[in-house]
C-alpha positions in Angstrom: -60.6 -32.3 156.5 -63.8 -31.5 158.9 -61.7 -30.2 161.4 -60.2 -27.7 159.4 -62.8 -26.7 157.5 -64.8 -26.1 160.9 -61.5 -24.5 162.7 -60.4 -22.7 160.1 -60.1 -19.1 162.0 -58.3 -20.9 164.9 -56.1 -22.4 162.8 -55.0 -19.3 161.1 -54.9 -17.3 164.6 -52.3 -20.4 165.7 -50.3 -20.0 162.3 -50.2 -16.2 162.3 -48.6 -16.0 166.0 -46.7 -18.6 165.2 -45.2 -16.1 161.9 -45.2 -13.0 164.6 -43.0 -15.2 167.2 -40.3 -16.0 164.8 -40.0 -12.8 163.1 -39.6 -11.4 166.9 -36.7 -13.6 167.0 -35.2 -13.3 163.8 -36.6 -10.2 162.0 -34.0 -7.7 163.6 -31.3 -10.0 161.6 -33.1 -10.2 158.7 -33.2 -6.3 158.8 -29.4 -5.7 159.7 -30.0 -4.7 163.7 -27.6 -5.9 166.3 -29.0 -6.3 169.6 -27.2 -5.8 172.6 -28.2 -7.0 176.4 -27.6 -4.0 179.4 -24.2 -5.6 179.8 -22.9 -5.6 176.4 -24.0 -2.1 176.3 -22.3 -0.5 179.3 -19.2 -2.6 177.5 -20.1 -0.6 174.5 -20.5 2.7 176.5 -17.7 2.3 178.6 -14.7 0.6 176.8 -15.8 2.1 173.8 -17.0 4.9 174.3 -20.3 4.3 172.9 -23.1 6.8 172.1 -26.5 6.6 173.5 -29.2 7.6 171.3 -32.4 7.7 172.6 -35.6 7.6 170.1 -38.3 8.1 172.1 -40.8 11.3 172.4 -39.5 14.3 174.7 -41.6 13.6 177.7 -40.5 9.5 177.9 -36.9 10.7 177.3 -37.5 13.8 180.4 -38.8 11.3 182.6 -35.3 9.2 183.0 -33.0 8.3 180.3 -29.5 6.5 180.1 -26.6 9.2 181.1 -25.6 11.5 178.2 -27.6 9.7 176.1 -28.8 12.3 173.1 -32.5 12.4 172.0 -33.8 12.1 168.3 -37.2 10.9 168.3 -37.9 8.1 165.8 -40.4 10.2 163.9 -37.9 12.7 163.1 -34.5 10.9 162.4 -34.4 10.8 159.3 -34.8 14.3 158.9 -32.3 15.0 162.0 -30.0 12.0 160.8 -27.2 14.4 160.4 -26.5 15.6 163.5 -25.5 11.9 163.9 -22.9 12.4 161.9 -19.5 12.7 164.0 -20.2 9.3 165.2 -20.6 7.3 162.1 -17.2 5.6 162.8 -18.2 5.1 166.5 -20.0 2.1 167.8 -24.0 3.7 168.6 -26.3 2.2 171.6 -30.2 3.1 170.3 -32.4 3.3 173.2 -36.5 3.2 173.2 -39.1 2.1 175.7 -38.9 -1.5 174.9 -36.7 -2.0 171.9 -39.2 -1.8 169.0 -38.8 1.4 168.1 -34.7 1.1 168.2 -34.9 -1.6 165.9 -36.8 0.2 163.5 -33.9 3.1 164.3 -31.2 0.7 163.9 -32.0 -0.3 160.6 -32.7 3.4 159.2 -29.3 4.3 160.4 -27.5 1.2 158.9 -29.2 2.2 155.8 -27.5 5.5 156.1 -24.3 3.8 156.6 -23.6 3.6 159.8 -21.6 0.6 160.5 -21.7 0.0 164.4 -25.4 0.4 165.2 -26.6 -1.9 168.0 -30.4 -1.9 169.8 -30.7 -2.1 173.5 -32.7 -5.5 173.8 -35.7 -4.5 175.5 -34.9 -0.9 176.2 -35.4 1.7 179.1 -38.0 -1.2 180.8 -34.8 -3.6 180.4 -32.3 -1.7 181.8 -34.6 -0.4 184.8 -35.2 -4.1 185.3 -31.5 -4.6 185.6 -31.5 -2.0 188.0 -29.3 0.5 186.1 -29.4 4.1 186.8 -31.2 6.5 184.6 -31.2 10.4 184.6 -33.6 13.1 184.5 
């Protein structure tokens, strides 16, 4: 009982990343998003025709995004969630920096009803890992 009375802030620091590691793994599920690795999303893109949205800010999205990929920044989608709207049938491949901000994008839009949402795991830095080609 000494020890944890004297450790008592390193013991919650351990418990609380503990929390923050599992809700990393199972948080998105919890919430509804799909992920989807860089090859499950070319599949998505190119068998079925998937569309690439990309919710980052204008100047991440200028300097390279996915090709054709159209731009909404998270901030504003809910708003802008309507111009969405010819592809709520269609499978959807949301795109950020790191896959954070897609998750959070991914679970707006399957709020709104869209069926087939699916976040790119780990994002732009992902995909430029797997040494896919980006746009500008």
């Amino acid at each position: 009982m000494l020890f944890i009375k004297s450790n008592i802030w390193l013991i919650l620091i351990v418990v609380g990343s503990g929390v923050m590691l599992l809700w990393s793994f199972v948080g998105n599920r919890l919430r509804g998003v799909r992920d989807v690795d860089c090859a499950g999303a070319l599949q998505l893109i190119n068998h079925k025709e998937a569309f690439v949205l990309d919710v980052r800010e204008d100047k991440e999205y200028q300097s390279g995004h996915l090709l054709n990929a159209g731009q909404i920044p998270v901030g504003k989608l809910r708003e802008r969630v309507g111009e969405l709207e010819r592809y709520r049938d269609k499978p959807i491949v949301v795109v950020c920096r790191s896959g954070q901000r897609s998750a959070t994008a991914c679970a707006m839009l399957g709020r709104e009803g869209f069926a087939q949402v699916y976040n790119l795991a780990g994002g732009i830095m992902a995909w430029q890992k797997a040494d896919l080609p980006l746009e500008k």
